[in-house]
N, C-alpha and C positions, 0 to 999 in steps of 0.2 A: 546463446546470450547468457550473461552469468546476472545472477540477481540474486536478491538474499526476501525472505519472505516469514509472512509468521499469521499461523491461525488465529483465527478470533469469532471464535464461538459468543454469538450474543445476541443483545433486543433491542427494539426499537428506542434512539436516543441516547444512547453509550457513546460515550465519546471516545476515540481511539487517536493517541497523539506518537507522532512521529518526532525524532529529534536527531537532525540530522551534523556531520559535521563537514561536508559542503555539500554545494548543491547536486538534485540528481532528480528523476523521475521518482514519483512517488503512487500511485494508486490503490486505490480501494476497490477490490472485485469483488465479486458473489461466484459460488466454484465455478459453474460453468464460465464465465469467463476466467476465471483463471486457468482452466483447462486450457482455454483456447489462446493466452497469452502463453503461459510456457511452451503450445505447439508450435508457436510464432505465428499465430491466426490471427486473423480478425477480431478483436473482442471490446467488449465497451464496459465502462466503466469511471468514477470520479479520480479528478487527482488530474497532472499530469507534472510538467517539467517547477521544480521550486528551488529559487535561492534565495529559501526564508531557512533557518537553525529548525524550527518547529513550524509541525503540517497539523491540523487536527482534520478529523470527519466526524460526521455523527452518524452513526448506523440508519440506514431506512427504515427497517425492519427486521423481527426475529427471523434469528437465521446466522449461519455460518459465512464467514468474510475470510476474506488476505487482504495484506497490504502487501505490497511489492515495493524495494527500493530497487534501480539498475543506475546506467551511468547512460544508457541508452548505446552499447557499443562503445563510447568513447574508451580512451585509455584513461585508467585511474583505480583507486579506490576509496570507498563510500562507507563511513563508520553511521552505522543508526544504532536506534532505541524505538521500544514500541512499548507504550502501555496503555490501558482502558480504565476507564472508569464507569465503572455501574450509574447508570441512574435510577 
């Protein structure tokens, strides 16, 4: 599966926004599920399919995060943006 992805080191209440320019799978893991997403495993996590431009999440707690964009297999491609904001 191709998917594009990005660290996000941070704490409780950050808000992490996505801006997408169409729609696609979006989620918010914690590494062990990310591990087990790019294995193509089982894993849980927020988010899933959006055809909003802009996704926010707000971090649960300190700690290291991804977001993931994919197309879910479909054919296509998927331009994003990711940034955070401290709180």
């Amino acid at each position: 599966m191709t998917f594009m992805h990005w660290k996000i080191p941070g704490s409780a209440g950050d808000t992490v926004r996505i801006q997408l320019d169409t729609p696609a799978f979006v989620r918010l893991l914690d590494a062990l599920n990310f591990e087990y997403y790019k294995r193509g495993s089982k894993y849980s996590g927020e988010g899933g399919w959006s055809d909003k431009r802009n996704v926010e999440f707000s971090l649960p707690y300190k700690g290291t995060f991804y977001v993931t964009v994919d197309l879910g297999g479909q054919a296509g491609v998927v331009k994003a943006t990711c940034d955070v904001s401290r709180r």
